[in-house]
C-alpha positions as CSV (number, residue, x, y, z in Angstrom):
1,X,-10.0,14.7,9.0
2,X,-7.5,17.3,9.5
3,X,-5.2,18.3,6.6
4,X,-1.9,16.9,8.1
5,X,-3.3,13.6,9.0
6,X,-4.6,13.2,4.7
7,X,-1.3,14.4,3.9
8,X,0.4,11.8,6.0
9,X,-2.1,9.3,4.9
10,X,-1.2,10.6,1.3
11,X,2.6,9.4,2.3
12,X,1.4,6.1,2.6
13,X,-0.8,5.5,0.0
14,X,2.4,6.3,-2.2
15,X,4.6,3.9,-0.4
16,X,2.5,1.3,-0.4
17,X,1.8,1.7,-4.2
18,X,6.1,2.1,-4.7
19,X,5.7,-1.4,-2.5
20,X,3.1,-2.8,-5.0
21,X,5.1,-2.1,-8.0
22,X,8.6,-2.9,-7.0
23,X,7.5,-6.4,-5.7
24,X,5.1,-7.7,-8.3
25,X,6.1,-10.6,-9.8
26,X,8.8,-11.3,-7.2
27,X,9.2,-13.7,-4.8
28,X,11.0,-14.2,-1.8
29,X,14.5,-15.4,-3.8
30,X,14.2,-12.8,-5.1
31,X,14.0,-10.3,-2.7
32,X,16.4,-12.2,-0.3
33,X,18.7,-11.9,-4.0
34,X,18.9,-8.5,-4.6
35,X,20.1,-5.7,-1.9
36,X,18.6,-2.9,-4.0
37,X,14.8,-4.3,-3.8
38,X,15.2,-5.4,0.0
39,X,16.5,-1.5,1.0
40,X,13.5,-0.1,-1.4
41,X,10.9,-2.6,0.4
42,X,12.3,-1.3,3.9
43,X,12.7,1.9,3.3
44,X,8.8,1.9,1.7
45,X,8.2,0.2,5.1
46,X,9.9,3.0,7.3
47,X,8.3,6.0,5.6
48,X,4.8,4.0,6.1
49,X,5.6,3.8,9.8
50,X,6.2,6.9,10.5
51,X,3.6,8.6,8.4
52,X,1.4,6.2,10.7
53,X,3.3,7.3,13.7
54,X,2.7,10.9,13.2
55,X,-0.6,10.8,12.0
56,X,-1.8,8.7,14.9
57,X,-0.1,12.2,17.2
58,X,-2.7,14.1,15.1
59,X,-5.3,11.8,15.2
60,X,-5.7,9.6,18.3
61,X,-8.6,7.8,16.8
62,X,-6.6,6.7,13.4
63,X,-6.4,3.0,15.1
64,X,-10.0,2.8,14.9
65,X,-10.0,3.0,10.6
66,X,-6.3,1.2,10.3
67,X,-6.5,-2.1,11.8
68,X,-2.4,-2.8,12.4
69,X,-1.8,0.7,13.1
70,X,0.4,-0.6,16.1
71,X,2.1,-3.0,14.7
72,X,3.1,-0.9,11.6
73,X,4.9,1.8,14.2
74,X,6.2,-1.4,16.1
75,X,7.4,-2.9,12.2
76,X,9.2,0.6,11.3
77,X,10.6,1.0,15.0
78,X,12.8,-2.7,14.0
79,X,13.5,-1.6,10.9
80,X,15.2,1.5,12.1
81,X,16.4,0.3,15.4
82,X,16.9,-3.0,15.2
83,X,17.9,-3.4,11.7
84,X,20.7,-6.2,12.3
85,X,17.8,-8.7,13.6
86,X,15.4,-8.0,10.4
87,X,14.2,-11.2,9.2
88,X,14.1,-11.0,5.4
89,X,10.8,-13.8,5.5
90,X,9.3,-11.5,7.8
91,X,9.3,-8.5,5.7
92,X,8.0,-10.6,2.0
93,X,5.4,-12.0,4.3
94,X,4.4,-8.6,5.4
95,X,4.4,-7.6,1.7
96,X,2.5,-10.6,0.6
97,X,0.0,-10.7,3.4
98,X,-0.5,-7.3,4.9
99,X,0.0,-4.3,2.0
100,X,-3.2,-5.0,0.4
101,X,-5.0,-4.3,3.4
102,X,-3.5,-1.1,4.6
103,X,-3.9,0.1,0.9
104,X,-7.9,-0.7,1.2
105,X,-8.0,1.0,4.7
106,X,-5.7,4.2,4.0
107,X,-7.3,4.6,0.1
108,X,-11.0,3.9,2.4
109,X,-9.8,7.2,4.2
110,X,-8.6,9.4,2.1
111,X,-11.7,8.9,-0.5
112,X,-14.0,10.3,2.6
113,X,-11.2,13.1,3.6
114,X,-11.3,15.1,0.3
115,X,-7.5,14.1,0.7
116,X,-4.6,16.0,-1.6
């Protein structure tokens, strides 16, 4: 794996742990609650995106080892763009369903890349 695409990958990893730790224990009332955690979740969200987004430039066959890599550019591209039609369910239930996973695949990748 080239060094850019572990350093992006590195990006992630640190997001998605920021994600881990700023939502555990919460729910959705909570998050829907308090501005400060929902513009800390998206912005984790954002930088995941586009870590994913340039890596995948360097790396063409990233989609291969990170299942949703599509749908995470896709997810980042609303969040910027089309912030005003964000559905604040939508983003808990991508914290509660989909974060563990990319943390398995992305930590699965940089434990064979000799990663930063």
């Amino acid at each position: 794996m080239p060094p850019e695409v572990a350093k992006y990958l590195q990006d992630v990893h640190q997001a998605v742990e920021a994600l881990l730790q700023m939502t555990q224990g919460k729910s959705l009332q909570d998050y829907t609650s308090d501005v400060t955690l929902r513009f800390a979740v998206e912005r984790a969200f954002i930088i995941i995106g586009e870590a994913m987004l340039q890596a995948s430039k360097l790396d063409p066959n990233l989609g291969q080892s990170i299942s949703a890599l599509r749908q995470i550019i896709g997810f980042r591209n609303v969040l910027v763009h089309g912030y005003a039609v964000v559905q604040h369910k939508t983003v808990w239930e991508t914290v509660e369903n989909d974060v563990a996973t990319l943390k398995q695949q992305v930590d699965t990748l940089l434990g064979t890349s000799g990663a930063p």
